[in-house]
C-alpha positions as CSV (number, residue, x, y, z in Angstrom):
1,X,0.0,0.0,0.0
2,X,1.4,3.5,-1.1
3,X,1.6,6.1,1.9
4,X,-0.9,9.3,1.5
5,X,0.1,11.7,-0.9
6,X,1.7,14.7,0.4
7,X,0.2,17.5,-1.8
8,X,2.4,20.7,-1.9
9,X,2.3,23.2,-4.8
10,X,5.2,23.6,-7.5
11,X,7.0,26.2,-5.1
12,X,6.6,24.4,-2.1
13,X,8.0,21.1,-3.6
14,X,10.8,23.3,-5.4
15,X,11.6,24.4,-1.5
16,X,11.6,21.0,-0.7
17,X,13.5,19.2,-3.2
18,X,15.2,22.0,-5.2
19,X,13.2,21.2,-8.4
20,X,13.1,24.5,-10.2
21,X,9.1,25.4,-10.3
22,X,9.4,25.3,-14.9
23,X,11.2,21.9,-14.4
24,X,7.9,20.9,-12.3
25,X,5.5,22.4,-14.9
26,X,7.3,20.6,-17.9
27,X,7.2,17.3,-16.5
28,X,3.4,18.2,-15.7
29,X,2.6,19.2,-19.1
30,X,3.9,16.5,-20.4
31,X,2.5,13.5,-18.1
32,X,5.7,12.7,-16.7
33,X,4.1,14.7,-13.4
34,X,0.4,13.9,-12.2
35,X,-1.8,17.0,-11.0
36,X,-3.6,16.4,-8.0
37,X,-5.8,19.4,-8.8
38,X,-4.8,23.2,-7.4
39,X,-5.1,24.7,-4.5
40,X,-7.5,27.9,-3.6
41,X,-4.7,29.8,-5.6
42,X,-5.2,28.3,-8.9
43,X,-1.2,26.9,-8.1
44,X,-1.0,22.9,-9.4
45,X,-0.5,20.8,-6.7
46,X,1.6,17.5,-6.7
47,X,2.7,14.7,-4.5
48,X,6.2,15.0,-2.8
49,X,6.7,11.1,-3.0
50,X,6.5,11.7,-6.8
51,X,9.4,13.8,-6.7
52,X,11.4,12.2,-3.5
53,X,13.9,9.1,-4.5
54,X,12.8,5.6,-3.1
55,X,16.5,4.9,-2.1
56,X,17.5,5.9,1.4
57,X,21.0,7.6,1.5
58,X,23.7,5.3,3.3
59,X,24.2,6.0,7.3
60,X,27.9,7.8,7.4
């Protein structure tokens, strides 16, 4: 079972994964993204686990 989606807008999830905000839109626009609708700003919103790596980085 997937976790819940974690549904930021494009600036948000650039803040949080350093994805530039026109990187996010391209890969919207052309499917590679999915749009879980927009918030009360008319801003798309997508799921951070989308954009997140499954791999965990190695403990030092």
């Amino acid at each position: 079972m997937s976790p819940e989606p974690v549904l930021v807008d494009i600036y948000a999830a650039h803040l949080a994964t350093g994805i530039r905000p026109g990187t996010l839109r391209v890969r919207l626009h052309r499917g590679t993204l999915t749009r879980h609708g927009h918030d009360h700003q008319g801003r798309a919103l997508v799921d951070l686990h989308e954009l997140q790596p499954d791999e965990q980085p190695a403990p030092a």
